[in-house]
C-alpha positions as a Python dict, from the first residue, in 0.01 Angstrom:
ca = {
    (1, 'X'): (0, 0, 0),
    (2, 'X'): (303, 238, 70),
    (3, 'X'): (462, 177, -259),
    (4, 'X'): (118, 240, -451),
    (5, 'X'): (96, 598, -267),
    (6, 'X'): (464, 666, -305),
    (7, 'X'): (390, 590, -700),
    (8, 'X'): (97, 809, -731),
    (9, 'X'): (271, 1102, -532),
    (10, 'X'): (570, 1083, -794),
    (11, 'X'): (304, 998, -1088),
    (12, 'X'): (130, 1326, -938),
    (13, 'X'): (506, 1554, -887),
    (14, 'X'): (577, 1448, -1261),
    (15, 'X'): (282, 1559, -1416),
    (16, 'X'): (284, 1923, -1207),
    (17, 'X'): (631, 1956, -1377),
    (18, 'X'): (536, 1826, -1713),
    (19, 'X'): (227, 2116, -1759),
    (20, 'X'): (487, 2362, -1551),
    (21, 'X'): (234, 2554, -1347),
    (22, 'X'): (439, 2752, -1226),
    (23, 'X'): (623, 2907, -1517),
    (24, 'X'): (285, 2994, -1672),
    (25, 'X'): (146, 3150, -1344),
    (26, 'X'): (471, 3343, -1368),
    (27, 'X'): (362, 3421, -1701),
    (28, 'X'): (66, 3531, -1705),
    (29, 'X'): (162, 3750, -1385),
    (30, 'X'): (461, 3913, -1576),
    (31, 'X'): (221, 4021, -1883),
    (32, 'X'): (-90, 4138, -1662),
    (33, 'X'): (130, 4370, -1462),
    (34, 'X'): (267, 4544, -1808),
    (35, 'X'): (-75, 4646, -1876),
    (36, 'X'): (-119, 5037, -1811),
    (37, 'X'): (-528, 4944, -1698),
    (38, 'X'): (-369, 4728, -1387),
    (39, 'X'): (-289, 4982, -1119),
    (40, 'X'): (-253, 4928, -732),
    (41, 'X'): (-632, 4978, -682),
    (42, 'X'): (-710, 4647, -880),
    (43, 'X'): (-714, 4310, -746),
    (44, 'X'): (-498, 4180, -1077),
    (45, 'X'): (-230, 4425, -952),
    (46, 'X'): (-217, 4256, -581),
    (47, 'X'): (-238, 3884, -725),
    (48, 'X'): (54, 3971, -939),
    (49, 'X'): (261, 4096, -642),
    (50, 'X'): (148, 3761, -432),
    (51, 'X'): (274, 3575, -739),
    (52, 'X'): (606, 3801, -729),
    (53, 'X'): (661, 3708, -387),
    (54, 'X'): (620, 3348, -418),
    (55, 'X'): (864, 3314, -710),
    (56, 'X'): (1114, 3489, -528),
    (57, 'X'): (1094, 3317, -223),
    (58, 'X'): (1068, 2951, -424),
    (59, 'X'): (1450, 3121, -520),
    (60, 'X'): (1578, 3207, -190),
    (61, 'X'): (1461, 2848, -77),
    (62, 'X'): (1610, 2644, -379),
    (63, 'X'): (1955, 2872, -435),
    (64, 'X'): (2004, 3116, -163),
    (65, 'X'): (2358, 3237, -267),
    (66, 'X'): (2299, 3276, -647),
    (67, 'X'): (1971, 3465, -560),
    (68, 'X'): (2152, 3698, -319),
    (69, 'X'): (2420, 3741, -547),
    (70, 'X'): (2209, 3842, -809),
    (71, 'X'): (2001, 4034, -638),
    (72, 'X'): (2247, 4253, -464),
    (73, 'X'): (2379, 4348, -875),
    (74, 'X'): (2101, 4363, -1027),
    (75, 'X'): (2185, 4745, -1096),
    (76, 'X'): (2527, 4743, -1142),
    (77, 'X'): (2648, 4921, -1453),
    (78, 'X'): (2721, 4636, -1735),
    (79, 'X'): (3102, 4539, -1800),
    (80, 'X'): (3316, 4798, -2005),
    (81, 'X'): (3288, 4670, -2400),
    (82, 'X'): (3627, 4556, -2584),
    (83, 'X'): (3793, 4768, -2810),
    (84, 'X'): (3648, 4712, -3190),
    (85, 'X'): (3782, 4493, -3441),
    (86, 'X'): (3998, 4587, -3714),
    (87, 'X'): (3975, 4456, -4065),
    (88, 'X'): (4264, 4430, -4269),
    (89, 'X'): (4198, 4490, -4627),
    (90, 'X'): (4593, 4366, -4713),
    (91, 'X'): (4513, 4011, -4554),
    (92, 'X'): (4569, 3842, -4912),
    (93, 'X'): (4918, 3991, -4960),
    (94, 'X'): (5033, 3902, -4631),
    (95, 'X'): (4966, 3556, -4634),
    (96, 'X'): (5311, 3363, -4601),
    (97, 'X'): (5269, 3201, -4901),
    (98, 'X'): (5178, 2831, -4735),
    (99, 'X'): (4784, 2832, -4872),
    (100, 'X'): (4857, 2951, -5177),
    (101, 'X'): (5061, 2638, -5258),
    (102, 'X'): (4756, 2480, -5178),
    (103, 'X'): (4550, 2625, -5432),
}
């Protein structure tokens, strides 16, 4: 009898991961809130924010450090961009001679 429940509660955990409730709940609460006719005075605005809450504390729970991490940069300035790459229009004549053996 133990095995038969233990079956249907994994049966039941794989399925709720399969559909991915909550990635669509996440969803649907990330598009609603965009929506300039949701405002703090309507209930979608305060479901969205329960939602909020709930994914964010699902991240603390699951990885602490990487959430903390992240969350503590999330406005730091992005890294300084490499200098630009340089195209030599010569490239041809200063081949050493090697490929065009080859052709």
């Amino acid at each position: 009898m133990l095995w038969l429940i233990a079956a249907a509660l994994l049966a039941a955990g794989y399925a709720l991961g399969r559909i991915r409730t909550s990635t669509r709940v996440f969803d649907w609460a990330s598009d609603t809130i965009d929506r300039p006719e949701v405002t703090r005075r309507t209930v979608r605005w305060w479901l969205c924010q329960v939602v909020f809450a709930v994914v964010v504390a699902r991240l603390f729970i699951t990885a602490p450090r990487r959430t903390a991490r992240q969350w503590r940069h999330r406005h730091d300035p992005p890294p300084p961009l490499g200098t630009a790459l340089l195209f030599d229009t010569d490239w041809a004549g200063k081949r050493d001679g090697k490929e065009a053996d080859r052709a």
